[in-house]
N, C-alpha and C positions, 0 to 999 in steps of 0.2 A: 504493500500500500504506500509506503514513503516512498518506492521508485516511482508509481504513478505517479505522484507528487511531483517529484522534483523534476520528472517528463513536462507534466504538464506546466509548470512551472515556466522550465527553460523553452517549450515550445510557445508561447505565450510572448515572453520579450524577447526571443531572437528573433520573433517574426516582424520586428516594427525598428525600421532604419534610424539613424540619429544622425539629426541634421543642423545644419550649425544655425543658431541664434542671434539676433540683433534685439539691442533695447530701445524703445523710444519713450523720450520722459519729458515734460513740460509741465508749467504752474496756468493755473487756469483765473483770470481776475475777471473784474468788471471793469468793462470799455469806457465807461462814465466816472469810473474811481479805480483807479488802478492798485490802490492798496486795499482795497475790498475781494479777499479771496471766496470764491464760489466755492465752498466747502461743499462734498457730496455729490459733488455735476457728476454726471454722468461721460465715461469716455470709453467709442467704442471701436475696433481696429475691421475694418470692411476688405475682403477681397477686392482691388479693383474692377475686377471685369465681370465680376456679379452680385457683388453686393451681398456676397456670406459671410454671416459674422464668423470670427474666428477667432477674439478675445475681447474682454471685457472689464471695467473696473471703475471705482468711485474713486473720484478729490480725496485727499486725507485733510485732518483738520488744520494743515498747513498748505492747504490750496495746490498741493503737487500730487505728478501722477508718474506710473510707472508702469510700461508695459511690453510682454515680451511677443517680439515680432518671429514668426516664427520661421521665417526662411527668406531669399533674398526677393523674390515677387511682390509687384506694385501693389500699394493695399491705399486705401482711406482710412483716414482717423476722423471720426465723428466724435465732437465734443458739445453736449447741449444740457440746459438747466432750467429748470421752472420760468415762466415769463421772461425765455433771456431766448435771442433768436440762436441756432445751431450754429458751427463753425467746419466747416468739412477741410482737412488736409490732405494733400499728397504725403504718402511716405513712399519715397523711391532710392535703388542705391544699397550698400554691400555692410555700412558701418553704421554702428549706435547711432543713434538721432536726438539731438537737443532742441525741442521746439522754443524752448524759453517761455514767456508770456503769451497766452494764448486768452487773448481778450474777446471775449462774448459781450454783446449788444442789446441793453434793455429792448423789451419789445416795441415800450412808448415810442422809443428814439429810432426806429426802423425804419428807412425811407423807404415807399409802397414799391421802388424797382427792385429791392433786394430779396432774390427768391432764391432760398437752400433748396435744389435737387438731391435725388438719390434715397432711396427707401431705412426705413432706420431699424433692428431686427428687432430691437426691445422698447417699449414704451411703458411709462409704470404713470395710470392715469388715480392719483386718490389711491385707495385699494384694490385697484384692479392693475394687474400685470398682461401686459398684449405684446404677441411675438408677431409678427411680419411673417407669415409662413415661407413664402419663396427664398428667403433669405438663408433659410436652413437645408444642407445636401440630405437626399433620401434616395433610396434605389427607385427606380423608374417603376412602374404599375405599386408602388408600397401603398400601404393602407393609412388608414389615421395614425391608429397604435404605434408605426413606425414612424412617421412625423413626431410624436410627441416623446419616442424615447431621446429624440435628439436634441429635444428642447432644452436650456436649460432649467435647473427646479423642479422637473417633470419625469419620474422612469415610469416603467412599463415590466412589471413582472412576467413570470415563462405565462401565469394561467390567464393577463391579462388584465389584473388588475394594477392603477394606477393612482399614484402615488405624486401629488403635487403641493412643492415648498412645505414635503414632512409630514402633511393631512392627508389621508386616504380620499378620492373623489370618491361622491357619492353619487355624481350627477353629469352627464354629457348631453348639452343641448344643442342643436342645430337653428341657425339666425333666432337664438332666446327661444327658439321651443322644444319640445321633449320630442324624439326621432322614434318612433315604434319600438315604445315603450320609454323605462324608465332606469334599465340598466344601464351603469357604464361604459360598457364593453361592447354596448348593443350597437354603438355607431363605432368604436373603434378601428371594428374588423369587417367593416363593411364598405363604408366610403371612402374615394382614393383619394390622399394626401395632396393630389394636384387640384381639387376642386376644390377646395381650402382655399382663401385669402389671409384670415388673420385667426388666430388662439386667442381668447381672452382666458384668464385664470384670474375668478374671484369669490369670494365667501356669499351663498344666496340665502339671501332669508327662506326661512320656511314658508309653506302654504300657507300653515296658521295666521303667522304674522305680516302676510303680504295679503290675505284678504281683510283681513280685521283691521289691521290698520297699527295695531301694537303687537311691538317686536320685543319677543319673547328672551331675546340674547341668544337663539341657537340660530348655528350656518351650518350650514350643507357646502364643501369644498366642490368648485366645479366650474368644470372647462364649458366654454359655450365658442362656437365653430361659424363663423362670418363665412358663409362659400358664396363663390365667384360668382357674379350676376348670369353668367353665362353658365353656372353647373347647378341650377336648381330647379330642371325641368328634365325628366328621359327617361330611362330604363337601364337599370343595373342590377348585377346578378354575380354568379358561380355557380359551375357544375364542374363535381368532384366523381370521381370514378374510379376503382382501386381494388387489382384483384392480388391473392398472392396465397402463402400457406406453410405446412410445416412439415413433417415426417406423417404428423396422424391425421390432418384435418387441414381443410382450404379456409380463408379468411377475404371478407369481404367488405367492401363499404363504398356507398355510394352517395350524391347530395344533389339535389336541384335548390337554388337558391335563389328565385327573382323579387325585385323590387321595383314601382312606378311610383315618379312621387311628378307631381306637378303643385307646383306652388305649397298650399296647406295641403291638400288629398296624396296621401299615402295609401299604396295597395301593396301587401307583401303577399308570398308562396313558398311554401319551400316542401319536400317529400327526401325522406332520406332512408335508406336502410343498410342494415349494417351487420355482422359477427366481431366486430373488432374492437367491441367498448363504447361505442357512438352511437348509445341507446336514442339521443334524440339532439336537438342543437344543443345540450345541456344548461345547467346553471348559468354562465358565463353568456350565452348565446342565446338564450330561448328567447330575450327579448327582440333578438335583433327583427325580426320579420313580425311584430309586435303581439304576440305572446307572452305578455309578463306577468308572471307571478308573483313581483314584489308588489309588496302594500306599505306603507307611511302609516304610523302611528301616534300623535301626541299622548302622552302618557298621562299619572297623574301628576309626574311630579314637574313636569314644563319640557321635561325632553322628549327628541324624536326617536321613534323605536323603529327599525326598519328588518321585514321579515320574509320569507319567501317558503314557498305554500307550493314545491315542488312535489314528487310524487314520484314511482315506479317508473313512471311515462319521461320524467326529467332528467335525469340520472344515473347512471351506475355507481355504485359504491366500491366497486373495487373488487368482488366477491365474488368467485363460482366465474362462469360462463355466458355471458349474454347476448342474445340475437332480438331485432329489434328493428319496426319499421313504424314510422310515422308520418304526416302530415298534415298540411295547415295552410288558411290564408286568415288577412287581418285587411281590416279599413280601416281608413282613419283622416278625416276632414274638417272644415272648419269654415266658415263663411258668414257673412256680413259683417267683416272687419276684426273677426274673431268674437264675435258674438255668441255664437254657435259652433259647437267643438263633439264630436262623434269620435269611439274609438271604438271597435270593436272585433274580435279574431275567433277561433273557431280552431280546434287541434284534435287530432282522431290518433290513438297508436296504439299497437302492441308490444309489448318486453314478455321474456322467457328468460331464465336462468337456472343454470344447473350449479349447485354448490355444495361442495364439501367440505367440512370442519369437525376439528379434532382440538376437544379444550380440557385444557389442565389446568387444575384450582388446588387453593389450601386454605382450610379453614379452620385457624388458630384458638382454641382455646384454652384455658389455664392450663386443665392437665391432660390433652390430650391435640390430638392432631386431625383432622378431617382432609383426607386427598381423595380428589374428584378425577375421573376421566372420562368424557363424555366425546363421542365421534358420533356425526351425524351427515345426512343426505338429505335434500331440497330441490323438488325441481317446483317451479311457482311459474304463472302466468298471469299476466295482466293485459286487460282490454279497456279501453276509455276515452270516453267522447268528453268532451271541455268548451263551454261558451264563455266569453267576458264579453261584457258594454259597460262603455260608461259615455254620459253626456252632460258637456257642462251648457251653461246658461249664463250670458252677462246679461240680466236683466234692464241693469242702466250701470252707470257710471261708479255707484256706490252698493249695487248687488250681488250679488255671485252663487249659484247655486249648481248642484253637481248631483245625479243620479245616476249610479252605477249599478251594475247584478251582474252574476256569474251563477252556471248551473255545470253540473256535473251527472255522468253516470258512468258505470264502468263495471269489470266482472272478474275478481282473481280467484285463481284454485290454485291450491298447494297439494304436496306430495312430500311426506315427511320422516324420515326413520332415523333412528335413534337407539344409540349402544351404549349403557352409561354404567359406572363402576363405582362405587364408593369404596374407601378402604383406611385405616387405623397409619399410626405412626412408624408401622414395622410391616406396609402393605400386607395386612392382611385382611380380604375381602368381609366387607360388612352386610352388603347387600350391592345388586345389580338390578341393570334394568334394559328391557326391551321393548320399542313400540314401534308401530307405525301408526300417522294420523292424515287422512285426505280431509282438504276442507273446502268447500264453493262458499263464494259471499260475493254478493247483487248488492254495490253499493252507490248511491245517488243522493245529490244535497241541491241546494238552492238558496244564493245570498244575497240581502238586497244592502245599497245604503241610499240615506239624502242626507247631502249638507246645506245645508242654507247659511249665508252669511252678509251682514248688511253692515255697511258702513257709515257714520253722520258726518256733516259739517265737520263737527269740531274733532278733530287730529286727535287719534287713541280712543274715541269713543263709538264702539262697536258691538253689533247683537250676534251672536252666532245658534243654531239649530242643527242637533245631529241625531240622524236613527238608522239605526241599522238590523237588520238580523238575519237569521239561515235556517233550515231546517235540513237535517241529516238523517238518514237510515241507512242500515247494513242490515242485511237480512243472507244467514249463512247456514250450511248442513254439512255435516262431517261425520266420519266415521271413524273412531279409538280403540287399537287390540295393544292390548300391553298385557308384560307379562313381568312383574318383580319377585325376587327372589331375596327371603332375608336369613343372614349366617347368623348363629353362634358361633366364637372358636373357629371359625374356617369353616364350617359344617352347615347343610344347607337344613333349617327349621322350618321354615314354612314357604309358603309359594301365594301371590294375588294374582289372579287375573282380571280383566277387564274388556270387556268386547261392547262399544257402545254406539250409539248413535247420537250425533248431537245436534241441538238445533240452536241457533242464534239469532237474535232478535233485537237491534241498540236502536234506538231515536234520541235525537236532540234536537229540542228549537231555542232560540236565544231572541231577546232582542232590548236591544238597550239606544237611549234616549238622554239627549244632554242639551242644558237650557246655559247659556252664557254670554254676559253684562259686562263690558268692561269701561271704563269712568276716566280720564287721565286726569290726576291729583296736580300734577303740576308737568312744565314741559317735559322732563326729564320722569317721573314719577309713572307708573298704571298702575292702579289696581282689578282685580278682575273677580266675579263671584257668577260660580256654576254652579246648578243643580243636575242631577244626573239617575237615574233612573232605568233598572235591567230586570228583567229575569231570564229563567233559565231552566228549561224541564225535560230533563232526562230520563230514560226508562232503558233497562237492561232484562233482556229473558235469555237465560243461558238453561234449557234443558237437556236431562239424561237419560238414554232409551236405553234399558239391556234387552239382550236378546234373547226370548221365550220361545218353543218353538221353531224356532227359523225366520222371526221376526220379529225386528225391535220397536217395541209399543209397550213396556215395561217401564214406568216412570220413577227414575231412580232419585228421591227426594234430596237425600243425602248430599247427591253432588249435582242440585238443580237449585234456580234461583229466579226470582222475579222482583225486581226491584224498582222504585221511580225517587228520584231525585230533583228536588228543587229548591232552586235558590234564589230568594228575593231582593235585590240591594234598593235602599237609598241611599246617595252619596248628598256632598255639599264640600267645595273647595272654595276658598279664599285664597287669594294669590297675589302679591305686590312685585312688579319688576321695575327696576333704575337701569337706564340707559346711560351715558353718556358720550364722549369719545373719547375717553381714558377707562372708564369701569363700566361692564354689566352684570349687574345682580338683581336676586329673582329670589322670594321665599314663597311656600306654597305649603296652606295648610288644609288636608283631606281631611274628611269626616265620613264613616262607611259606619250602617248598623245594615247588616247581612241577617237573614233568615234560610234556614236549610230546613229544608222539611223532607225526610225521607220514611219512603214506607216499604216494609217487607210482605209482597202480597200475599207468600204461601202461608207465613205465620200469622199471619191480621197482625204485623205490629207495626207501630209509628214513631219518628224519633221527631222533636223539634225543638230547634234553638236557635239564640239570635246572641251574634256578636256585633258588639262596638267597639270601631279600632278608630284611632289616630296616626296619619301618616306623615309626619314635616318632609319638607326637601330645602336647602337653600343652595344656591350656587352664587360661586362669583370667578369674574374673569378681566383683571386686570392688563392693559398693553401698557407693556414696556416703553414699547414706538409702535409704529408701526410692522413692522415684521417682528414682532416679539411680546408674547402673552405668558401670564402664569394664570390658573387658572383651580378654583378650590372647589369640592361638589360633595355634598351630605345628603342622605337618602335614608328612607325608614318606612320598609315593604311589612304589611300583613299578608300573609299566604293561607288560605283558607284549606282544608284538607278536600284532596278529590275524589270523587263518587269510590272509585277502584280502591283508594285507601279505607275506607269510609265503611264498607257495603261488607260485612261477617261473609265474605264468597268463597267456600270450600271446594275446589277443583282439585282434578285427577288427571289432568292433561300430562303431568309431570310428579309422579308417586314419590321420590325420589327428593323433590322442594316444593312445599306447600307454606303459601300465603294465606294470612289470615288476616281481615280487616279489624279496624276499632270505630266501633259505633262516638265511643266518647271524646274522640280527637277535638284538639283546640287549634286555633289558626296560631302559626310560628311569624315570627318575627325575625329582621334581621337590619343593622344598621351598616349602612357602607357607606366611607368616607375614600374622597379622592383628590389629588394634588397633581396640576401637570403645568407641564411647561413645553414652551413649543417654538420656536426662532427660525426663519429663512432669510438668507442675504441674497436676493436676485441677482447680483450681480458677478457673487464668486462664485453664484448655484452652489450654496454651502447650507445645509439644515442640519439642524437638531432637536431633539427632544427627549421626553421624562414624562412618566408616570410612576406615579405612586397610589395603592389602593390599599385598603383594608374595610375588613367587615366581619361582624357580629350577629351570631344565629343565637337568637334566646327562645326556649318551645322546641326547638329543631322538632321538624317530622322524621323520626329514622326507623331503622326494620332492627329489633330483636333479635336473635337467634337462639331457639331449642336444639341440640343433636340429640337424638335418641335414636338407637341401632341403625345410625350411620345416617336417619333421614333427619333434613333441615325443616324447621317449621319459621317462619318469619313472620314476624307481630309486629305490627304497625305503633307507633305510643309516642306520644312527646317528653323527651327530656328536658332536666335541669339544669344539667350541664351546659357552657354556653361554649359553641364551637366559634374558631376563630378562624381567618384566611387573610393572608397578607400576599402582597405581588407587585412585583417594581417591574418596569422596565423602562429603555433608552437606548440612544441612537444618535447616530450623526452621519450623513453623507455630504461627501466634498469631490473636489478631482484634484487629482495626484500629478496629474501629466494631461493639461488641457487640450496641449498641441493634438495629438493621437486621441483625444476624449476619452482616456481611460479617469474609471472612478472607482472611491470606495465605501464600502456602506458598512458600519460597525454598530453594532445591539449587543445590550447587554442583559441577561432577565434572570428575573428570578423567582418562586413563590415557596407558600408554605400552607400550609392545610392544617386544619387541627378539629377533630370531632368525636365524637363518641358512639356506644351502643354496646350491647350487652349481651352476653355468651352465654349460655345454662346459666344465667343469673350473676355472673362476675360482668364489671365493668371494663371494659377495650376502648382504651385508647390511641385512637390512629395518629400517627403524625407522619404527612409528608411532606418532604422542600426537593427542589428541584433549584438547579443554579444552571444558568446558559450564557454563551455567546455566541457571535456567528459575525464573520471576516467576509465580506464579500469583495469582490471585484469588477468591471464590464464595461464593454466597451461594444459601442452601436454607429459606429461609421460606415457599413454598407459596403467597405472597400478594403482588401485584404483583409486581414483577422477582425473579426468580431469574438467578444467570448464576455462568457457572464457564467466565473467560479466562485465557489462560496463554502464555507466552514463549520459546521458547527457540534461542537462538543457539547454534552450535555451530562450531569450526574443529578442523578434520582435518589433521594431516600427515604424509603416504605418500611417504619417503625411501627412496631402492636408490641401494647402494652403487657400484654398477656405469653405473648411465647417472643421476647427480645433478641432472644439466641439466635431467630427466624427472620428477620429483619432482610427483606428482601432489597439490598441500594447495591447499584449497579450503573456503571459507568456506557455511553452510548456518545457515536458521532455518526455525522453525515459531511458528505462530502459530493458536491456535484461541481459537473464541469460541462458549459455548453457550446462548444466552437463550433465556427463558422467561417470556410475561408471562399471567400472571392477570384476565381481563377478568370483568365480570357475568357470570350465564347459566351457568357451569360450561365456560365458554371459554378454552381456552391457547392462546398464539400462541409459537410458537417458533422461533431461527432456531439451527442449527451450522453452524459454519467451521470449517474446518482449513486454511493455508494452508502450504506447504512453498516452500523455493526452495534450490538447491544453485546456488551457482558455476562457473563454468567454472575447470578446471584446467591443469596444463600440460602433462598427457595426454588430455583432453577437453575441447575448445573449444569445448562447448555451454552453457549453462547450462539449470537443469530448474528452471521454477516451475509450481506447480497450486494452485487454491484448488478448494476441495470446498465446496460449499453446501446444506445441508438446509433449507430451509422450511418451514413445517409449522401447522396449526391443527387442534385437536382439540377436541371437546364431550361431555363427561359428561350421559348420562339415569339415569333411574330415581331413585326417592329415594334409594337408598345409592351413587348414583354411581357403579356395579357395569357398566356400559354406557357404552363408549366410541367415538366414530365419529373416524377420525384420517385426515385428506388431508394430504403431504405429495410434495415431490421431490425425487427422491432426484440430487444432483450438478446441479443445475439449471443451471448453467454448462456442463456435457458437458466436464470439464474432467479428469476422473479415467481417467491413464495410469500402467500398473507403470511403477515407476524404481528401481531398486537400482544404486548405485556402492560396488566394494568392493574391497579387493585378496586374495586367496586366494595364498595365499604370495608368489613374486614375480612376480604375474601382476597388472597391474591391470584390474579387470573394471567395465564399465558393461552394465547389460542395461533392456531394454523390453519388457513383454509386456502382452496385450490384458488385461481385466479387465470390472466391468460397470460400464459409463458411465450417463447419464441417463434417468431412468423417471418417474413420475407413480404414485402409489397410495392409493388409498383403500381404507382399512381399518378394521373395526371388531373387537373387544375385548369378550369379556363375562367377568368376573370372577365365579365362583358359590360359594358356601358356604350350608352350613348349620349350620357353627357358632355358636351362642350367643355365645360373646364376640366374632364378626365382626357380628352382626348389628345392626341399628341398633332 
């Protein structure tokens, strides 16, 4: 592994020439007063002959600058400052360069014939940061995503997501509107980088606060994309096509990908199918052809929650085998001045998976030892139709209203077997177990919402209206042969069987309703006061048929249940936020009295209760300057217990760990406290940042543990004990070597865990910390090497109070490396690594290494390089096995499961547009 290293290593910088340097340095004043230094102007060094930037930097507080020219080629020096007109230089010639005095021109004093040409890359207007797109070199047909890793302030991770001045985006918009949908990525990899004019990169207020009128202190980080008057009218697309295979099996995967957008009206398409992991456009993509499944959330405590409501149909998880075909289209328009706003899509697919897993566990207690070995087989299918609408309303000037719905329907069957072993401290078998289980469930929901929201006259003072709700069913039949066997001494005592039929039967409908006023106290001051109003009614039928005769109509009470669950809230929050341009803070005080009302219908019994909770929240976020914030946030959640915890449900699906509910549970609490800090210098494309968190479980909801001849029983209860969790982390990236745009990105993390729970009645105390860093490096110039390698070590420590000696901490790193080199001809060669290795511990006496290798060479045709032919293989070592080591309460868990190992594919790529500003 250290020859790896130091290969890739020295392959890495021998590939990049070293070429001789000039400096150019000059003081920059005012033309009106010469001893008046423009402290902080901006000074920036332009190719000549195209106006790409190539270095950058600010005034120092002595009015001088310094800059390294990176080779002997005609370049411009653009020197300009807030209301002071620009100053454009030649720099030409072999030797260092002393401009001396480099006097700039109030604006007042400008005579009307004096007009500075020549495009400028960076412009920093207020809070908002704007690059000149043209100004930046990108491979010819590249996408957004590749524009923007070149920017500076702005990278572009392998899965896509992006990362601007140190803030995660949460938002890519197109001329200020959202592009089929709301993901970031959804425009990244879709539109080409030449239909681009300008990047802007700025902090958006939320919905909340851009309709209501009061701004709540939270931003949403986000690129919004100015394209060329000439590229917002055509058709553009990808079709993917890609056959290939291994010793046992062919692998395949294929994509239609079109898009028509004319003005506001968006129409997407897209059909894809595949064996190869590319169950559908995934997480990352499903928005792009606008299919999204993310939702925006205001909390109670003033912040944005943002969630994605994927599914079988969105995903693979990495496990088993999966084949998988899908498809979809989406609309999306808008007319009379954006008055009227339509979105709506449509998505149909099927996923199959075959999987296999083999999991070993140890379950600690005082005097004894519990080891688990459970191997199991899965093949599961899934089918499902998907609707989403939404439509907004600008009713006038000061209105705004939004009605959306989505409905679903869909149908999975499973296939399930199962080989499981219990056994003592000196392996000797306690009991085993055998089953198989088939199960069908027909499942379909339906969501609606409306927002209404009105704004007055007077500035911060605003009504808002919200409701929303769903109704849910699963309706499912299965069939369970198990067969347990329990030891004495090694010796087999008794035997269970079980042959059943089961029926399932869940509903939920929800719908909750919120009333809010908000008043502004003074310019700077809001206060705000909601009421809020939900319920929520559940019903669970999980019946047991044994089989009499040759037919199961045998109702096995015992492990049968009928349940209904409801829960009533009123809430009431008060809430004051301070604006200013130095500080925003926000306190926010909840008021919840909840009602549960649950019935057991085979027993005639009834439970009901009603809590009242108190939640505070404050935050504050102080600027340094402007690129530079610290930022404080206190939180305090009530967590009510769920039907599943809740509901006495004695099942047999699993002989071997039985769960048993608590009628009498109380809602947990938990206090979380946070500190962060966060700085960008646009100039040196230099960021850092810091957090800090902690938090306090009082109540905690935890599980129990009985062993008795080897089987676990699990009891739900609130403890005393009050469980604690701490977690830091930080960061900085800068560049090391501008000329070549290599950079570095260094994190540092940490946490630590601390909780409780109870073993045959002794108390187990968990404690884990974990300490991390991670060293990266990368470089995204397009032309000879590109490469984005990275570090990271990690140590893990898994302490129980109960057996210490057993203390499972183990050392683990990863290691990836992703090159890329640029030959003549429109040739990439490319190689990725990921290399992992986990320790053996003193609960696992194995250790786990796997290196994963991608290969790969591609060749661009056609003149706009619109046509791609890519061979590649995929894990060319055959080296790629699931490994997950974790502890789940005080259980420590290693598991193995199959996945897709090595393939070979040859694939091509046609990229098409007819937009004018894509076109060459």
């Amino acid at each position: 592994m250290r020859r790896l290293t130091f290969m890739l290593c020295c392959f890495l910088f021998c590939s990049m020439d070293l070429l001789g340097q000039t400096k150019v340095v000059g003081e920059v004043v005012d033309d009106g007063e010469r001893t008046t230094k423009l402290v902080h102007a901006t000074v920036m060094l332009l190719q000549a002959k195209d106006s790409i930037l190539v270095a950058h930097t600010r005034v120092d507080l002595e009015g001088r600058f310094s800059l390294m020219r990176p080779d002997t080629a005609d370049y411009l020096l653009v020197v300009s400052y807030p209301k002071f007109g620009a100053v454009v230089k030649n720099v030409i010639g072999n030797k260092d360069l002393n401009l001396g005095q480099v006097a700039l021109t109030s604006v007042s004093h400008l005579l009307e014939e004096i007009v500075v040409t020549g495009k400028i890359p960076i412009v920093i207007k207020g809070d908002t940061t704007e690059y000149n797109a043209s100004s930046f070199t990108v491979e010819k047909n590249a996408k957004v995503q590749d524009l923007l890793r070149v920017l500076p302030g702005i990278t572009v991770d392998a899965n896509g997501q992006i990362t601007a001045q140190g803030k995660k985006v949460e938002k890519v918009l197109v001329d200020g509107e959202e592009f089929f949908g709301n993901d970031p990525t959804l425009v990244t990899k879709n539109i080409r980088s030449d239909m681009v004019d300008k990047v802007q990169v700025y902090e958006k207020k939320t919905e909340e606060a851009e309709r209501t009128g009061v701004d709540d202190g939270q931003r949403l980080q986000t690129i919004n994309l100015k394209l060329k008057e000439d590229a917002k009218k055509g058709v553009f697309g990808k079709i993917d096509a890609g056959g290939g295979g291994d010793k046992s099996a062919g692998y395949y995967t294929g994509k239609v990908a079109v898009n028509k957008f004319s003005g506001s009206q968006k129409i997407g398409f897209y059909a894809l199918g595949s064996n190869d992991g590319t169950v559908s456009l995934n997480w990352e993509d499903s928005d792009k052809f606008g299919f999204s499944n993310m939702s925006t959330e205001v909390g109670d405590d003033g912040g944005m929650y943002f969630s994605w409501s994927g599914d079988e149909m969105d995903y693979w998880d990495g496990r088993g085998k999966p084949k998988a075909w899908s498809t979809g289209v989406s609309f999306a328009d808008s007319w009379k001045g954006g008055k009227h706003k339509v979105n709506m899509s449509y998505k149909l697919g099927h996923t199959e998976k075959d999987e296999v897993a083999a999991v070993l566990s140890q379950e600690n207690a005082k005097d004894s030892i519990l080891n688990s070995n459970d191997n199991s087989t899965n093949f599961s299918s899934n089918d499902k139709h998907r609707f989403n609408g939404r439509y907004d309303l600008n009713i006038d000037s000061l209105t705004t209203a939004t009605f959306s719905m989505g409905a679903s329907k869909g149908k999975s069957e499973s296939d399930r077997t199962r080989k499981a072993r219990n056994s003592d401290g000196d392996d000797v078998t306690l009991n085993d177990n055998t089953s198989s289980q088939h199960t069908t469930t027909d499942k379909q929901g339906f969501n609606y919402s409306v927002y209404l929201t009105r704004k007055f006259r007077k500035e911060g003072r605003s009504f808002s209206l919200r409701a929303n709700g769903e109704v849910n069913e699963d309706k499912g039949n299965g069939f369970l042969q198990s067969t347990t066997n329990l030891y004495n001494a090694g010796e087999l005592h008794s035997k269970q069987e079980i042959d059943q039929r089961k029926e399932m039967i869940s509903k939920r409908t929800g719908f909750r309703s919120s009333l809010t006023y908000s008043e502004p106290i003074t310019k700077k001051l809001t206060s705000s006061l909601q009421y809020e109003f939900s319920r929520s009614n559940a019903s669970s039928v999980n019946n047991s048929y044994n089989k009499i005769d040759g037919e199961y109509d045998d109702l096995d009470l015992e492990f049968s249940n009928d349940f209904d669950f409801n829960t009533t809230r009123h809430g009431a929050n008060l809430s004051f936020n301070y604006r200013s341009d130095l500080l925003d803070a926000g306190v926010t005080n909840s008021f919840r009295n909840d009602n549960l009302y649950q019935v057991n219908n085979y027993q005639k019994l009834d439970l009901n209760r009603d809590y009242f909770t108190y939640s505070p929240s404050v935050f504050l976020r102080y600027k340094l300057s402007k690129s530079k914030s610290v930022g404080l946030r206190f939180n305090r959640y009530n967590n009510l217990p769920s039907l599943s915890q809740v509901q006495p449900l004695k099942q047999n699906t699993d002989p071997l760990n039985i769960i048993v509910g608590n009628e009498n549970l109380k809602p947990s609490q938990s206090n979380e406290y946070g500190l962060s800090y966060n700085a960008y210098n646009p100039l040196k494309d230099r960021y850092s940042y810091a957090n800090v968190g902690w938090s306090q479980q009082f109540n905690n909801i935890q599980q129990n543990i009985t062993i008795a001849e080897g089987i676990r029983t699990f009891f739900y209860t609130n403890l005393e004990d009050v469980g604690q969790t701490f977690r830091f982390y930080g960061g900085t990236g800068m560049n090391v070597w501008k000329k070549k745009k290599v950079r570095i990105n260094l994190e540092l993390s940490g946490g630590y865990n601390n909780y409780f729970n109870y073993i045959n009645g002794d108390l187990s105390e968990n404690n884990n910390m974990n300490y991390a860093f991670s060293l990266g490096f990368n470089r995204y110039a397009k032309k000879g090497l590109d490469f984005d390698v990275g570090f990271r070590p990690r140590y893990n420590v898994l302490k129980n109070s109960l057996q210490p000696n057993l203390n499972s901490n183990g050392f683990e790193y990863g290691l990836t490396g992703n090159l890329a080199y640029f030959l003549p001809l429109k040739i990439k060669v490319y190689s990725d690594m990921d290399y992992t290795y986990q320790a053996p511990t003193g609960v696992f006496n194995e250790k786990f290494d796997r290196l994963l290798w991608k290969p790969g060479v591609s060749k661009k045709f056609l003149k706009n390089e619109s046509l791609t032919m890519d061979f590649y293989v995929q894990d060319a070592l055959n080296q790629n096995v699931g490994f997950s080591r974790r502890q789940n309460g005080s259980t420590l868990v290693q598991e193995r499961y199959n996945t897709i190992g090595r393939f070979f594919m040859l694939q091509v790529s046609w990229d098409f547009t007819s937009m004018k500003g894509g076109a060459e």
